[in-house]
Backbone bond lengths (Angstrom), bond angles and torsions (degrees), N, CA, C in turn:
res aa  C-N    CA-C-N  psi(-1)  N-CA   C-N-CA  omega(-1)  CA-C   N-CA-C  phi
1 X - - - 1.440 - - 1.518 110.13 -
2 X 1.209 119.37 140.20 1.508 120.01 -145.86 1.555 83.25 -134.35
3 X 1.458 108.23 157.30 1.876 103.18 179.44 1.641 116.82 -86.96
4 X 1.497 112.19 167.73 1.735 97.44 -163.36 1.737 97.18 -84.50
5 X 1.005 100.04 139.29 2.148 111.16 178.57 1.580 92.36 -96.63
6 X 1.163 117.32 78.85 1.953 122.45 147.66 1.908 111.81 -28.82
7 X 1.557 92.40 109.25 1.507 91.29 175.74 1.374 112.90 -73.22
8 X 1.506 131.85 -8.84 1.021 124.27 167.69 1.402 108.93 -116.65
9 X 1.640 119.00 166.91 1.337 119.01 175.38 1.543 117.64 -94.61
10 X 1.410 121.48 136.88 1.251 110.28 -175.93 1.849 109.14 -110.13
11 X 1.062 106.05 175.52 1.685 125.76 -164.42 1.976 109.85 -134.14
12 X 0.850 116.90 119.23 1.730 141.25 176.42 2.079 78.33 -54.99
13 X 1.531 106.65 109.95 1.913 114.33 149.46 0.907 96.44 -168.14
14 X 1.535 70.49 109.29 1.644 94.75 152.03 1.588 139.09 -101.87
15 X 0.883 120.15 131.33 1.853 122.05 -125.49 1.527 91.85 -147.24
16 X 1.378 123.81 126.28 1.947 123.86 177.27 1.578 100.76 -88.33
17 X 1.313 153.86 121.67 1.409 156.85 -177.68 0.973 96.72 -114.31
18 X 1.620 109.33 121.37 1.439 137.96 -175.28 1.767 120.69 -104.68
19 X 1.006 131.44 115.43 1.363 149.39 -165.26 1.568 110.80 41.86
20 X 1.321 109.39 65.95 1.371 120.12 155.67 1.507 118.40 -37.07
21 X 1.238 104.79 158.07 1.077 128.47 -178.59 2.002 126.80 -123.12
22 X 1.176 120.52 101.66 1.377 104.04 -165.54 1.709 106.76 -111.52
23 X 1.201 130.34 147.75 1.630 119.59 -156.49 1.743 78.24 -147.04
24 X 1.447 91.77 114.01 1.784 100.57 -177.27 1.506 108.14 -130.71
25 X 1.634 127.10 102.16 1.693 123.20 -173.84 1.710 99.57 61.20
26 X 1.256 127.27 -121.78 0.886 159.78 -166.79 1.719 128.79 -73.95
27 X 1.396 85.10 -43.46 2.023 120.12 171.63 1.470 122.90 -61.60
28 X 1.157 122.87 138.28 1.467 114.67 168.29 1.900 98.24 -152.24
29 X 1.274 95.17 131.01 1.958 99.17 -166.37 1.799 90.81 -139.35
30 X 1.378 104.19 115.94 1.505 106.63 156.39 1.435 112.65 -103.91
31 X 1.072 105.63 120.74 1.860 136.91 160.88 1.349 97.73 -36.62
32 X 1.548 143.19 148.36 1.229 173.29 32.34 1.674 123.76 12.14
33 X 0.730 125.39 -170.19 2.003 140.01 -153.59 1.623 76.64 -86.68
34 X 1.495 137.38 -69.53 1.682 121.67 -155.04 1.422 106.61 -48.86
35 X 1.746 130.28 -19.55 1.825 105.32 176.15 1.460 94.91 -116.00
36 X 1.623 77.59 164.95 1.217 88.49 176.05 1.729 115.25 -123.97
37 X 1.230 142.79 144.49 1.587 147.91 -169.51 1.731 120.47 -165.93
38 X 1.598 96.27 125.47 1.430 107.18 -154.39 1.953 93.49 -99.21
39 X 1.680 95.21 -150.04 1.164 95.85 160.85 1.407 90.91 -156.73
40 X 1.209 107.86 167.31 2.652 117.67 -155.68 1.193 79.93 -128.17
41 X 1.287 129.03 -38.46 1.829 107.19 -169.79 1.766 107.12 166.50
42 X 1.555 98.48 155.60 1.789 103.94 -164.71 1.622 92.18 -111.17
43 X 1.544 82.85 162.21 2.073 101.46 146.10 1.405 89.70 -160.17
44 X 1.087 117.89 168.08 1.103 161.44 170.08 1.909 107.97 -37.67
45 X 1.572 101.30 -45.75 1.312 96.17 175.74 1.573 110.10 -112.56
46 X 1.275 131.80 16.68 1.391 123.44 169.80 1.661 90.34 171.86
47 X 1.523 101.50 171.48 1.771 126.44 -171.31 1.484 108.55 -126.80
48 X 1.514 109.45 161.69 1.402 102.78 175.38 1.584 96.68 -126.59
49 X 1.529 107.90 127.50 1.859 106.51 -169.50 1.920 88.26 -112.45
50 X 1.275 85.65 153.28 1.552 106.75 151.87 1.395 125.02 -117.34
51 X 1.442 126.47 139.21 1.237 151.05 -166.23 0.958 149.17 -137.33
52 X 1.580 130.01 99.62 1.448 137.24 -173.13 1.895 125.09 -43.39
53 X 1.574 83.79 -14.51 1.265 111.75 171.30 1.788 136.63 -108.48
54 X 1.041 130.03 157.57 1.189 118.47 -170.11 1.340 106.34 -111.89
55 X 1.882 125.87 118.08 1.172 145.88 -154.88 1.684 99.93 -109.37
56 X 1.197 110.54 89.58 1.795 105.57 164.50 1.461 117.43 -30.27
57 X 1.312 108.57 160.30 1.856 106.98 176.63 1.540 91.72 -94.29
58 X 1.282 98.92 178.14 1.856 119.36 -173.96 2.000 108.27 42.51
59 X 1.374 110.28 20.35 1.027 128.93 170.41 1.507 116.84 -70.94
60 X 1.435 123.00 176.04 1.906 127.42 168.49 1.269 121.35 -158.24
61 X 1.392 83.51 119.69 1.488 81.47 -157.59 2.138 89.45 -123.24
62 X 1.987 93.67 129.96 1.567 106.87 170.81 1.018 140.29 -83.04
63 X 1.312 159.55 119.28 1.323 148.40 153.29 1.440 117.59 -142.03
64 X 1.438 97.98 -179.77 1.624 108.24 -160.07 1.715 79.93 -111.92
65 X 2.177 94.02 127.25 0.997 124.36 160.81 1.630 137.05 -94.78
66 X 1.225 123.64 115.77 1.623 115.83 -167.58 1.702 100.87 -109.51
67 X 1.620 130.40 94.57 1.275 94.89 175.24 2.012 93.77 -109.39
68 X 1.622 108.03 153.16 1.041 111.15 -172.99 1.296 131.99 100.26
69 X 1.559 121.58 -125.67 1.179 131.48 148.26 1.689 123.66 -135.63
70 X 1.223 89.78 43.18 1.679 116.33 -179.74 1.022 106.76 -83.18
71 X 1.404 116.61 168.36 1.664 111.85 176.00 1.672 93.68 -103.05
72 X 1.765 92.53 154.99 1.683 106.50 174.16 1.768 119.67 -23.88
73 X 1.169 134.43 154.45 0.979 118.30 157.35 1.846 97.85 -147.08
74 X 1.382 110.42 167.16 1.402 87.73 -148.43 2.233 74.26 -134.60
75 X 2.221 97.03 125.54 0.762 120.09 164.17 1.274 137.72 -95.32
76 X 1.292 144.89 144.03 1.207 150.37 79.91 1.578 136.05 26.87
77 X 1.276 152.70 84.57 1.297 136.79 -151.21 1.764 95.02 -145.91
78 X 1.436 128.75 140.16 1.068 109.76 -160.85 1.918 82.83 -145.11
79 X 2.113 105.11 117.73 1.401 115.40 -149.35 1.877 85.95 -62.71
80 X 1.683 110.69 137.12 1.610 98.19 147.79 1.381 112.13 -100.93
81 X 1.205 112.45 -21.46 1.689 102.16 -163.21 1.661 108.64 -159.42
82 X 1.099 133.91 124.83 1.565 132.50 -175.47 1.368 114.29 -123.11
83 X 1.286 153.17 145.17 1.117 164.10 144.97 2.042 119.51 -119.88
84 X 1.361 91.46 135.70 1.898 116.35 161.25 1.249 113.33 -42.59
85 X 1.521 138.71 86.37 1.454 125.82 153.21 1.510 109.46 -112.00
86 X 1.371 93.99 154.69 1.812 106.46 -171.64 1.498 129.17 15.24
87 X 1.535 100.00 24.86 1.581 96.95 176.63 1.534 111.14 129.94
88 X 1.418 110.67 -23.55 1.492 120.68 -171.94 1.221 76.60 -118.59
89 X 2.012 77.35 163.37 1.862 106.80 172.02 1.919 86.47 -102.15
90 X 1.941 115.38 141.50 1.219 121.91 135.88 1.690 118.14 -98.01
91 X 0.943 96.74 143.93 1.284 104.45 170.89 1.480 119.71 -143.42
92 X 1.523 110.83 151.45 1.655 113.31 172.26 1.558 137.05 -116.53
93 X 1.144 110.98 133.20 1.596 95.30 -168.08 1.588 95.39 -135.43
94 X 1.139 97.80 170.86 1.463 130.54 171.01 1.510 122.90 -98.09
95 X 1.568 119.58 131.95 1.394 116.89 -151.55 1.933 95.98 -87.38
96 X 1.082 140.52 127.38 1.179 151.90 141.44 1.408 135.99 -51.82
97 X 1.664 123.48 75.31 1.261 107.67 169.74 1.418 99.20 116.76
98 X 1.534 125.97 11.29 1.547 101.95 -169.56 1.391 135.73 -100.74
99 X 1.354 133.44 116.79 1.531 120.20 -137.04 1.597 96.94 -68.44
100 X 1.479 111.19 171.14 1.270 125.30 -174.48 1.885 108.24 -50.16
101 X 1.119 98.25 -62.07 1.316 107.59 -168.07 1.923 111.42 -42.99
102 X 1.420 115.49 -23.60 1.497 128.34 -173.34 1.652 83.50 -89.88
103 X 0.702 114.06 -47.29 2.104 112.08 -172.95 1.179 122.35 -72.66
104 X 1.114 111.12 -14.15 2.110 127.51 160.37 1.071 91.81 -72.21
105 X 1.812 133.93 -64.11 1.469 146.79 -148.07 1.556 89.82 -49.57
106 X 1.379 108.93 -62.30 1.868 126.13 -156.63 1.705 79.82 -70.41
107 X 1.010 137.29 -57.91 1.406 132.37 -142.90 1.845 102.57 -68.07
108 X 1.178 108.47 -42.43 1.437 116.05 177.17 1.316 108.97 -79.81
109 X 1.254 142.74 -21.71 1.057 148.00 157.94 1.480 121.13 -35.60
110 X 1.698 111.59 -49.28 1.396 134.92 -157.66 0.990 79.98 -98.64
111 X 1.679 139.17 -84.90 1.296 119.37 -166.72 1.624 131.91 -25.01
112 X 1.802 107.88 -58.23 0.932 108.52 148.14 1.895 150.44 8.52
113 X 1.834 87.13 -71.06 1.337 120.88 -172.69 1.576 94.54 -73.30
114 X 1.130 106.64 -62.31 2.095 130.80 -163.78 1.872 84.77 -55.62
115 X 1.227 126.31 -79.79 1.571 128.12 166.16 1.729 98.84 -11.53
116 X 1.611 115.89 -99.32 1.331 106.47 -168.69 2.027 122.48 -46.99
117 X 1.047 103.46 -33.48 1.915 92.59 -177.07 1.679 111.21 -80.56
118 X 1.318 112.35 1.12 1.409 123.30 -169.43 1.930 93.57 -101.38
119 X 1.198 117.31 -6.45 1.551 112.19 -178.14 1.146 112.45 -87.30
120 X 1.414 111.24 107.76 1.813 120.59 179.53 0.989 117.12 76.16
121 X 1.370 110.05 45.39 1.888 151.75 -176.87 1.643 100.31 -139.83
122 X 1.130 133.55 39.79 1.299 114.66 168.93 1.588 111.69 -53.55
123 X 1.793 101.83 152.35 0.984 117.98 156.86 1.442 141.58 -78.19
């Protein structure tokens, strides 16, 4: 067993997401002030959120994303895989649908990130 090589690079944001949206088979439930759901970290092609709540897999869950000083832009996230830590659900998904111009946003974002933890880290 060999370790997994991420075709994309990811970036540490952590981000508070406000009245989610989760769309399950048939179901569709927007969240209010009683939960609460963050976000652990981006790439370009999906996020990893944490959740006071418990997010089915092959699930979709919506909200409006701000990273920076961009304006909101409002995602798509489609659950692959969730697990129980210390009380919260994490889970990871893959972003659905997001036009180019939002995927520069995330892409410069990470660079960004990779730029600052790489300072007084020579190679």
């Amino acid at each position: 067993m060999g370790f997994e090589q991420r075709k994309f690079k990811r970036a540490k944001f952590e981000y508070e997401i406000l009245y989610p949206t989760v769309l399950f088979k048939n179901d569709k439930k927007t969240f209010y002030d009683n939960v609460k759901m963050f976000t652990s970290d981006i790439s370009e092609a999906g996020i990893c959120l944490i959740s006071s709540f418990y997010i089915p897999t092959d699930s979709f869950v919506s909200f409006y994303l701000r990273i920076d000083d961009n304006l909101p832009f409002k995602v798509l996230v489609k659950i692959r895989w969730n697990k129980l830590t210390g009380g919260y659900f994490t889970c990871g998904g893959e972003f659905i649908g997001l036009r180019l111009e939002e995927i520069y946003k995330i892409r410069k974002f990470i660079d960004k990130c990779t730029q600052l933890e790489n300072i007084g880290h020579p190679s």
